[in-house]
C-alpha positions as CSV (number, residue, x, y, z in Angstrom):
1,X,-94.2,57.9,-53.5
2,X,-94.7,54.3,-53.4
3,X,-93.7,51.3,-55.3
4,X,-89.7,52.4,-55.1
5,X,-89.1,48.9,-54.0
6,X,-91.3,46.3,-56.7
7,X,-90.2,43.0,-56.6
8,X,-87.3,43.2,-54.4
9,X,-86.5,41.4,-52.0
10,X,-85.0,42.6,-48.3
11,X,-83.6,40.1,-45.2
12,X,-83.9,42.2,-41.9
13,X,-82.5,41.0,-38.1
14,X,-84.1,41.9,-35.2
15,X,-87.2,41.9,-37.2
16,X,-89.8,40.8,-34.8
17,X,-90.8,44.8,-33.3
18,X,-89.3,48.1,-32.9
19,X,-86.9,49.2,-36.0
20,X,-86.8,46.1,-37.3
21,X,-90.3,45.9,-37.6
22,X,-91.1,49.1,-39.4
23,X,-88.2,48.3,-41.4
24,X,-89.8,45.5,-42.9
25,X,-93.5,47.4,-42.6
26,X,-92.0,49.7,-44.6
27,X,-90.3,48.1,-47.4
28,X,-93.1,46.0,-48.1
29,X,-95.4,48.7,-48.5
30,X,-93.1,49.7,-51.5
31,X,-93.3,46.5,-52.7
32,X,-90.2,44.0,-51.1
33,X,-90.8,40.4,-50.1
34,X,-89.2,40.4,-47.1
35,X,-86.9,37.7,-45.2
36,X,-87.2,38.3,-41.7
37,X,-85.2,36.8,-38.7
38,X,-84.9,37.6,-34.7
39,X,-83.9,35.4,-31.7
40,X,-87.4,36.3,-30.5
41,X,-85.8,34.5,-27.2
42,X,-83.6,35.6,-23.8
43,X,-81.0,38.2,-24.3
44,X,-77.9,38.6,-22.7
45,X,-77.8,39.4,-18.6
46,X,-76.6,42.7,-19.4
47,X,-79.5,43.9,-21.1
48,X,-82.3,45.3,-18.6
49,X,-85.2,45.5,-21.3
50,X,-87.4,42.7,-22.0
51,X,-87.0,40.2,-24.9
52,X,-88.7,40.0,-28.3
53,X,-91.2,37.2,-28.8
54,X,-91.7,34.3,-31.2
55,X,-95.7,36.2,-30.9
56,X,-94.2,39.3,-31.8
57,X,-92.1,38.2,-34.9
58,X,-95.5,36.3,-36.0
59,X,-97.3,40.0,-35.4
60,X,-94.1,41.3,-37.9
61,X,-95.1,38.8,-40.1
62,X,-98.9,39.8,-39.8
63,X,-98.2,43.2,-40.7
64,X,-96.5,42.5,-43.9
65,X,-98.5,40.0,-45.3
66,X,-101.1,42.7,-45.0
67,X,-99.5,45.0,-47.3
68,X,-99.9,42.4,-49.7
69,X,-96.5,41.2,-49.9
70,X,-94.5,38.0,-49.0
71,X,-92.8,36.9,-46.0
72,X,-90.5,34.3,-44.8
73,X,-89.5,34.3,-41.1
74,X,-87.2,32.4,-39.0
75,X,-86.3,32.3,-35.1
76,X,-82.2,32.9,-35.3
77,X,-80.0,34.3,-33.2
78,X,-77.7,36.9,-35.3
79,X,-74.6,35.5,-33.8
80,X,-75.3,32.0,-35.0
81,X,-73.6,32.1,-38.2
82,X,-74.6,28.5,-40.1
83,X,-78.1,29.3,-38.9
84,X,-78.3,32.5,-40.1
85,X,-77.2,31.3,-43.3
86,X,-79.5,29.0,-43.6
87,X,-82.2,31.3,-43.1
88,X,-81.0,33.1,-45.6
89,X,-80.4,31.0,-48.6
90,X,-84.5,29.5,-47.2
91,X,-85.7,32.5,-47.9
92,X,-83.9,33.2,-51.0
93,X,-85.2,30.2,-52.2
94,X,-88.6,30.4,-51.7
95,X,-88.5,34.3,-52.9
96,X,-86.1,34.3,-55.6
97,X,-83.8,37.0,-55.3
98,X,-82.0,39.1,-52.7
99,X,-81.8,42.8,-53.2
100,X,-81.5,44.9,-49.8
101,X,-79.9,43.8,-46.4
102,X,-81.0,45.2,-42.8
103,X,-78.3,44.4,-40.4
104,X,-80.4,45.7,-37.4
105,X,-80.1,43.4,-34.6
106,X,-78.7,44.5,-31.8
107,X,-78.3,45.2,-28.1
108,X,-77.8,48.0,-25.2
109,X,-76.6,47.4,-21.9
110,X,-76.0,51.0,-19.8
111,X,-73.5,50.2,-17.4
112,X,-70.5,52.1,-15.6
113,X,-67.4,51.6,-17.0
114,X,-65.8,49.5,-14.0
115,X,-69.3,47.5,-13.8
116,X,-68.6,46.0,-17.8
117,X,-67.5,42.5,-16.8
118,X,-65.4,40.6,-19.9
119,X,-68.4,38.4,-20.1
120,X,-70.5,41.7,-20.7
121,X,-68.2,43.4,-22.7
122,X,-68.5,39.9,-25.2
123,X,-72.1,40.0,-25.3
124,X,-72.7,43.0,-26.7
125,X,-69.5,42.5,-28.6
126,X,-70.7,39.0,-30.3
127,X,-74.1,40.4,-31.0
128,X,-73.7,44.0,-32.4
129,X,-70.2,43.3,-34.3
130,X,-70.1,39.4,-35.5
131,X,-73.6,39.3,-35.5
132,X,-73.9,42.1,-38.0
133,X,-70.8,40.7,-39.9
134,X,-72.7,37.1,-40.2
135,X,-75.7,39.4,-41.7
136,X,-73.9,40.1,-44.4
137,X,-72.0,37.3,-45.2
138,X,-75.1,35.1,-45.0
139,X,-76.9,37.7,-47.6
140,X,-74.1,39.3,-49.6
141,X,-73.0,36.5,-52.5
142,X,-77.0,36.1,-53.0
143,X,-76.8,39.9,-53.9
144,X,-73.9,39.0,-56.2
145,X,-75.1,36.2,-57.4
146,X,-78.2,38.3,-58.8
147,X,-76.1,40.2,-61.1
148,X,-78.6,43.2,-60.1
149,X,-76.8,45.2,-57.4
150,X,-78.1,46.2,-54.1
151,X,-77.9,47.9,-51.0
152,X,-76.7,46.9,-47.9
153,X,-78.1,49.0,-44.6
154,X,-75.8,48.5,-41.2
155,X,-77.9,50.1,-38.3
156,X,-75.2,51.7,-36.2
157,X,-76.5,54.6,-33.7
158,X,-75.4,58.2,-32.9
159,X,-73.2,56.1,-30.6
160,X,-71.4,55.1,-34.1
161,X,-70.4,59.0,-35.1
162,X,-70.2,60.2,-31.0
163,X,-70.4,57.9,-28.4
164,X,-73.4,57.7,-25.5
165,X,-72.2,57.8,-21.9
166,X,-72.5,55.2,-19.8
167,X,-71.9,52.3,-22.6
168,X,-68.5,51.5,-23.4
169,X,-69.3,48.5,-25.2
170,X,-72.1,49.4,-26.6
171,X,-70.2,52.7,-28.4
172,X,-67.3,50.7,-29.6
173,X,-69.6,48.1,-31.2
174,X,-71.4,50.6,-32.8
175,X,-68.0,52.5,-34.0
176,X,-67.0,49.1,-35.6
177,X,-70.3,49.0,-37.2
178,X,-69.5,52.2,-38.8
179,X,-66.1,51.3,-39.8
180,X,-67.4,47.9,-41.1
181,X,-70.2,49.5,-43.3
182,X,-67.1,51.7,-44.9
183,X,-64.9,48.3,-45.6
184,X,-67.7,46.5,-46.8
185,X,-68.4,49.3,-49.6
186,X,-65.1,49.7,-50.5
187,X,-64.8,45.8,-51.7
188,X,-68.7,44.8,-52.8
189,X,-68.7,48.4,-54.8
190,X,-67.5,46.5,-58.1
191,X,-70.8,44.5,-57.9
192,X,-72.8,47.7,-58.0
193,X,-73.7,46.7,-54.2
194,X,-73.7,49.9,-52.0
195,X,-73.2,50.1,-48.3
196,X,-74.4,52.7,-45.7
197,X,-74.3,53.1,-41.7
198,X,-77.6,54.0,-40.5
199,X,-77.7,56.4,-37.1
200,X,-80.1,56.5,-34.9
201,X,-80.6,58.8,-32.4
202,X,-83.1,58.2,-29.4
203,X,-85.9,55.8,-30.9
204,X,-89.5,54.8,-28.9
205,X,-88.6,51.2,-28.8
206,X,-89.5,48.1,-26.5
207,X,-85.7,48.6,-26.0
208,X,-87.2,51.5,-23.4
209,X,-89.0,48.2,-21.6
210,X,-88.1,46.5,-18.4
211,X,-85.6,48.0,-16.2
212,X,-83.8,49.7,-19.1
213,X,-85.1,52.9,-17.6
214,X,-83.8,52.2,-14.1
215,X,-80.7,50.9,-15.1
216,X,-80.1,54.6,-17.6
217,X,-80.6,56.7,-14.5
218,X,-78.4,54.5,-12.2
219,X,-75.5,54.7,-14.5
220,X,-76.4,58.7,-15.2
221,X,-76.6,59.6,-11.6
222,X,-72.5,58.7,-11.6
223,X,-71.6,61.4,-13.6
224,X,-74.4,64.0,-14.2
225,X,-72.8,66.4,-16.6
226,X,-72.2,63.4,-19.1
227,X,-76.3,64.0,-19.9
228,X,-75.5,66.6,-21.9
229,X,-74.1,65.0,-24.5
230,X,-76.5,63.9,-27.0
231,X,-79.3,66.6,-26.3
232,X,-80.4,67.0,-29.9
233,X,-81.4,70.2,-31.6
234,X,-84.9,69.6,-32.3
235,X,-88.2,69.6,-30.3
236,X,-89.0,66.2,-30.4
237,X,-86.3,64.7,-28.3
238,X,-87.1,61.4,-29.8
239,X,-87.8,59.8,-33.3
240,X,-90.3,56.8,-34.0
241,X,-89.4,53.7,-35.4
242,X,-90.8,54.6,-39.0
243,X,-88.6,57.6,-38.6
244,X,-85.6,55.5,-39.1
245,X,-88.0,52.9,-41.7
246,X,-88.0,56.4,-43.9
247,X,-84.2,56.5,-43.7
248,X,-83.8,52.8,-44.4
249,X,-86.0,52.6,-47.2
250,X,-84.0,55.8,-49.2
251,X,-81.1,54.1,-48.4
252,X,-82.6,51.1,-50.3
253,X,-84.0,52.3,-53.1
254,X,-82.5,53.7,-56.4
255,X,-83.0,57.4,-54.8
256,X,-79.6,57.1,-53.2
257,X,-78.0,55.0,-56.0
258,X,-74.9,57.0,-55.7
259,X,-74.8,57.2,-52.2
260,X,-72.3,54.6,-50.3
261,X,-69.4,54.1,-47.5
262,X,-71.6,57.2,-45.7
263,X,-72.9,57.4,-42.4
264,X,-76.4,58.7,-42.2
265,X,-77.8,60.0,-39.0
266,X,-81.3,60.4,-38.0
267,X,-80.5,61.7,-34.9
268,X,-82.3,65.2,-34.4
269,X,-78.8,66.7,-34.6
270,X,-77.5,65.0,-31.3
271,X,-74.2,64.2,-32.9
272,X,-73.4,67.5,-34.5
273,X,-71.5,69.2,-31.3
Protein backbone atom coordinates (compact mmCIF):
# COMPACT_ATOMS: atom_id res chain seq x y z
CA UNK A 1 0.00 0.00 0.00
CA UNK A 2 1.33 3.37 -0.66
CA UNK A 3 0.13 6.87 -0.36
CA UNK A 4 -1.19 6.28 3.47
CA UNK A 5 0.65 9.43 4.30
CA UNK A 6 -0.48 12.30 1.16
CA UNK A 7 0.23 15.60 2.17
CA UNK A 8 1.39 15.18 5.55
CA UNK A 9 3.81 16.45 7.03
CA UNK A 10 6.47 14.47 9.69
CA UNK A 11 9.58 16.27 11.80
CA UNK A 12 12.12 13.44 12.73
CA UNK A 13 15.52 13.76 15.18
CA UNK A 14 18.33 11.93 14.61
CA UNK A 15 17.38 12.03 11.04
CA UNK A 16 20.65 12.18 9.27
CA UNK A 17 21.23 7.83 9.00
CA UNK A 18 20.21 4.72 10.69
CA UNK A 19 16.38 4.84 12.04
CA UNK A 20 16.04 8.09 11.59
CA UNK A 21 16.83 7.93 8.09
CA UNK A 22 14.54 5.17 6.95
CA UNK A 23 12.09 6.88 9.10
CA UNK A 24 12.01 9.75 6.90
CA UNK A 25 12.78 7.39 3.56
CA UNK A 26 9.84 5.89 4.53
CA UNK A 27 7.26 8.32 5.16
CA UNK A 28 7.99 10.15 2.19
CA UNK A 29 7.55 7.34 0.04
CA UNK A 30 3.83 7.53 1.29
CA UNK A 31 3.77 10.81 0.58
CA UNK A 32 5.01 13.17 3.92
CA UNK A 33 7.10 16.37 3.53
CA UNK A 34 9.42 15.78 6.00
CA UNK A 35 11.19 18.19 8.61
CA UNK A 36 14.39 16.64 9.46
CA UNK A 37 16.95 17.61 12.27
CA UNK A 38 20.27 15.86 13.85
CA UNK A 39 23.34 17.30 15.55
CA UNK A 40 25.21 15.64 12.66
CA UNK A 41 28.30 16.78 15.15
CA UNK A 42 30.41 15.16 18.41
CA UNK A 43 28.50 13.12 20.82
CA UNK A 44 28.93 12.70 24.30
CA UNK A 45 32.41 10.86 25.73
CA UNK A 46 30.38 8.10 26.70
CA UNK A 47 29.40 7.02 23.48
CA UNK A 48 32.02 4.70 21.70
CA UNK A 49 30.34 4.76 18.10
CA UNK A 50 31.17 7.31 15.64
CA UNK A 51 29.12 10.50 15.04
CA UNK A 52 26.56 11.40 12.32
CA UNK A 53 27.58 13.87 9.69
CA UNK A 54 26.34 17.20 8.29
CA UNK A 55 27.27 14.78 4.73
CA UNK A 56 25.17 12.27 6.03
CA UNK A 57 21.98 14.37 6.90
CA UNK A 58 22.54 16.07 3.34
CA UNK A 59 22.52 12.11 1.90
CA UNK A 60 19.03 11.93 4.22
CA UNK A 61 17.99 14.76 2.54
CA UNK A 62 19.07 13.16 -0.95
CA UNK A 63 17.02 10.33 -0.43
CA UNK A 64 13.83 11.98 0.18
CA UNK A 65 13.81 14.48 -2.27
CA UNK A 66 14.11 11.50 -4.56
CA UNK A 67 10.90 10.11 -3.63
CA UNK A 68 9.52 13.12 -4.94
CA UNK A 69 8.70 14.73 -1.83
CA UNK A 70 9.84 17.85 0.20
CA UNK A 71 12.48 18.39 2.73
CA UNK A 72 13.60 20.83 5.19
CA UNK A 73 16.67 20.02 7.26
CA UNK A 74 18.45 21.62 10.07
CA UNK A 75 21.86 20.83 12.13
CA UNK A 76 20.26 20.81 15.95
CA UNK A 77 21.14 19.27 18.78
CA UNK A 78 17.87 17.63 20.46
CA UNK A 79 18.75 18.97 23.80
CA UNK A 80 18.85 22.50 22.55
CA UNK A 81 15.35 23.45 23.18
CA UNK A 82 14.92 27.27 21.44
CA UNK A 83 16.84 25.77 18.56
CA UNK A 84 14.85 22.98 18.11
CA UNK A 85 11.96 25.07 18.17
CA UNK A 86 13.02 27.07 15.76
CA UNK A 87 13.57 24.38 13.44
CA UNK A 88 10.43 23.40 13.85
CA UNK A 89 8.14 26.29 13.41
CA UNK A 90 11.02 26.83 9.94
CA UNK A 91 9.93 24.01 8.69
CA UNK A 92 6.31 24.34 9.43
CA UNK A 93 6.48 27.40 7.68
CA UNK A 94 7.84 26.59 4.66
CA UNK A 95 5.65 23.20 4.54
CA UNK A 96 2.49 24.24 5.99
CA UNK A 97 1.34 21.81 8.35
CA UNK A 98 2.59 19.42 10.99
CA UNK A 99 0.96 16.01 11.15
CA UNK A 100 3.43 13.16 12.58
CA UNK A 101 6.33 13.56 15.14
CA UNK A 102 9.58 11.17 15.33
CA UNK A 103 11.22 11.68 18.59
CA UNK A 104 14.16 9.38 17.60
CA UNK A 105 17.29 10.87 18.63
CA UNK A 106 19.19 9.31 20.91
CA UNK A 107 22.22 7.69 22.53
CA UNK A 108 23.92 4.41 24.02
CA UNK A 109 26.74 4.22 26.15
CA UNK A 110 27.57 0.36 27.49
CA UNK A 111 29.24 0.79 30.65
CA UNK A 112 29.44 -1.05 34.07
CA UNK A 113 27.39 0.14 36.63
CA UNK A 114 30.30 1.58 38.92
CA UNK A 115 32.10 2.99 35.59
CA UNK A 116 28.57 5.55 34.92
CA UNK A 117 30.22 8.78 36.17
CA UNK A 118 27.32 11.70 37.08
CA UNK A 119 28.62 13.43 34.09
CA UNK A 120 27.72 10.14 32.01
CA UNK A 121 24.71 9.35 33.64
CA UNK A 122 23.51 13.29 32.45
CA UNK A 123 24.48 12.82 28.97
CA UNK A 124 22.47 10.17 28.15
CA UNK A 125 19.98 11.57 30.50
CA UNK A 126 19.72 15.19 28.76
CA UNK A 127 19.68 13.57 25.35
CA UNK A 128 17.31 10.52 25.42
CA UNK A 129 14.73 12.13 28.08
CA UNK A 130 14.77 16.21 27.64
CA UNK A 131 15.81 15.87 24.37
CA UNK A 132 12.84 13.79 23.42
CA UNK A 133 10.51 16.01 25.70
CA UNK A 134 11.86 19.25 23.63
CA UNK A 135 10.70 17.05 20.37
CA UNK A 136 7.47 17.36 21.31
CA UNK A 137 7.01 20.49 22.71
CA UNK A 138 8.74 22.09 19.72
CA UNK A 139 6.14 20.05 17.38
CA UNK A 140 3.07 19.41 19.47
CA UNK A 141 0.90 22.96 19.45
CA UNK A 142 1.73 22.94 15.48
CA UNK A 143 -0.33 19.57 15.55
CA UNK A 144 -2.97 21.41 17.51
CA UNK A 145 -2.95 24.29 15.89
CA UNK A 146 -3.85 22.20 12.60
CA UNK A 147 -7.18 21.26 13.96
CA UNK A 148 -6.35 17.78 12.00
CA UNK A 149 -4.94 15.45 14.69
CA UNK A 150 -1.83 13.47 14.54
CA UNK A 151 0.38 11.02 15.79
CA UNK A 152 3.23 11.34 17.88
CA UNK A 153 6.07 8.33 17.66
CA UNK A 154 8.54 8.21 20.87
CA UNK A 155 11.41 5.68 19.91
CA UNK A 156 12.08 3.93 23.14
CA UNK A 157 13.89 0.37 22.85
CA UNK A 158 13.31 -3.08 24.33
CA UNK A 159 15.39 -1.45 26.99
CA UNK A 160 11.95 0.69 27.55
CA UNK A 161 9.58 -2.72 28.38
CA UNK A 162 12.96 -4.86 29.92
CA UNK A 163 16.08 -3.37 30.45
CA UNK A 164 19.61 -4.30 28.44
CA UNK A 165 22.54 -5.13 30.81
CA UNK A 166 25.32 -3.22 31.01
CA UNK A 167 23.36 0.32 30.56
CA UNK A 168 21.88 1.73 33.55
CA UNK A 169 21.36 4.98 32.06
CA UNK A 170 20.60 4.09 29.00
CA UNK A 171 17.48 1.63 30.44
CA UNK A 172 16.13 4.30 32.71
CA UNK A 173 16.00 6.84 29.90
CA UNK A 174 14.44 4.59 27.75
CA UNK A 175 11.83 3.59 30.71
CA UNK A 176 11.06 7.37 30.98
CA UNK A 177 10.50 7.50 27.35
CA UNK A 178 7.95 4.88 27.76
CA UNK A 179 6.31 6.47 30.65
CA UNK A 180 6.41 9.91 28.88
CA UNK A 181 4.73 8.53 25.58
CA UNK A 182 1.79 7.27 28.05
CA UNK A 183 1.44 10.99 29.81
CA UNK A 184 1.66 12.64 26.70
CA UNK A 185 -1.42 10.54 25.25
CA UNK A 186 -3.33 10.81 28.14
CA UNK A 187 -3.41 14.96 27.87
CA UNK A 188 -3.03 15.72 23.83
CA UNK A 189 -5.84 12.72 23.33
CA UNK A 190 -8.65 15.57 23.37
CA UNK A 191 -6.98 17.04 20.23
CA UNK A 192 -7.43 13.68 18.38
CA UNK A 193 -3.42 13.59 18.70
CA UNK A 194 -2.24 9.94 19.53
CA UNK A 195 0.84 8.86 21.20
CA UNK A 196 2.90 5.59 21.00
CA UNK A 197 6.40 4.12 22.33
CA UNK A 198 8.21 2.59 19.66
CA UNK A 199 10.65 -0.62 20.74
CA UNK A 200 13.28 -1.61 19.16
CA UNK A 201 15.09 -4.46 19.56
CA UNK A 202 18.72 -5.03 18.10
CA UNK A 203 18.89 -2.73 14.91
CA UNK A 204 22.04 -2.77 12.02
CA UNK A 205 22.90 0.76 12.77
CA UNK A 206 26.15 3.03 12.51
CA UNK A 207 25.35 2.98 16.32
CA UNK A 208 27.35 -0.68 15.83
CA UNK A 209 30.43 1.75 14.56
CA UNK A 210 33.57 2.74 16.26
CA UNK A 211 34.42 1.01 19.38
CA UNK A 212 30.81 0.35 20.33
CA UNK A 213 31.63 -3.27 19.68
CA UNK A 214 34.66 -3.31 21.96
CA UNK A 215 33.22 -1.39 24.57
CA UNK A 216 29.66 -4.26 24.53
CA UNK A 217 32.05 -7.05 25.09
CA UNK A 218 34.15 -5.32 27.84
CA UNK A 219 31.18 -4.48 29.82
CA UNK A 220 29.65 -8.26 28.89
CA UNK A 221 32.70 -10.08 29.92
CA UNK A 222 31.84 -8.71 33.76
CA UNK A 223 28.91 -10.68 34.08
CA UNK A 224 28.47 -13.39 31.38
CA UNK A 225 25.18 -14.83 32.26
CA UNK A 226 23.56 -11.24 31.87
CA UNK A 227 23.79 -12.12 27.81
CA UNK A 228 21.06 -14.07 28.00
CA UNK A 229 18.66 -11.60 28.48
CA UNK A 230 17.41 -10.26 25.32
CA UNK A 231 18.13 -13.38 23.04
CA UNK A 232 15.05 -12.94 20.88
CA UNK A 233 12.83 -15.72 19.55
CA UNK A 234 13.41 -15.39 15.93
CA UNK A 235 16.13 -16.40 13.42
CA UNK A 236 17.28 -13.18 12.50
CA UNK A 237 18.82 -11.99 15.68
CA UNK A 238 18.58 -8.53 14.31
CA UNK A 239 16.07 -6.16 12.44
CA UNK A 240 17.01 -3.45 9.71
CA UNK A 241 16.32 -0.03 10.02
CA UNK A 242 13.20 -0.15 7.60
CA UNK A 243 12.07 -2.81 9.96
CA UNK A 244 11.36 -0.24 12.59
CA UNK A 245 10.44 2.54 9.34
CA UNK A 246 7.44 -0.21 8.86
CA UNK A 247 6.51 0.09 12.45
CA UNK A 248 6.79 3.95 12.48
CA UNK A 249 4.87 4.54 9.50
CA UNK A 250 1.57 2.27 10.94
CA UNK A 251 1.92 4.07 13.86
CA UNK A 252 1.53 7.23 11.68
CA UNK A 253 -0.97 6.53 9.53
CA UNK A 254 -4.83 6.31 9.92
CA UNK A 255 -4.23 2.30 10.21
CA UNK A 256 -3.71 2.63 13.89
CA UNK A 257 -6.15 5.52 14.41
CA UNK A 258 -7.30 3.91 17.60
CA UNK A 259 -4.16 2.89 18.72
CA UNK A 260 -2.42 5.16 21.63
CA UNK A 261 -0.61 5.28 25.18
CA UNK A 262 0.85 1.64 23.86
CA UNK A 263 4.11 0.43 23.68
CA UNK A 264 5.03 -1.33 20.42
CA UNK A 265 7.94 -3.64 20.14
CA UNK A 266 9.74 -4.71 17.14
CA UNK A 267 11.97 -6.59 18.94
CA UNK A 268 11.98 -10.37 17.58
CA UNK A 269 10.32 -11.27 20.86
CA UNK A 270 13.49 -10.35 23.16
CA UNK A 271 11.21 -8.74 25.72
CA UNK A 272 8.61 -11.31 26.13
CA UNK A 273 10.51 -13.59 29.03
Amino acid sequence: MTGRLTDKVAFITGAARGQGRAHAVRMAAEGADIIAIDVAGKLPDCVPYLPASPEDLAETVRLVEETGRRIVSSVVDTRDYDGLREAVTDGVGKLGRLDIIVANAGVAAPQVWNAITPENFRDVMDINVTGTWNAVMAGAQHIIDGKRGGSIILISSAAGLKMQPFMVHYTASKHAVTGMARAFAAELGKHSIRVNSLHPGAVNTPMGTGEMMAALNTANETNPQLMQMVTPFLPDWIAEPEDIADAACWLASNESRLVTAAGIAVDLGSTQY
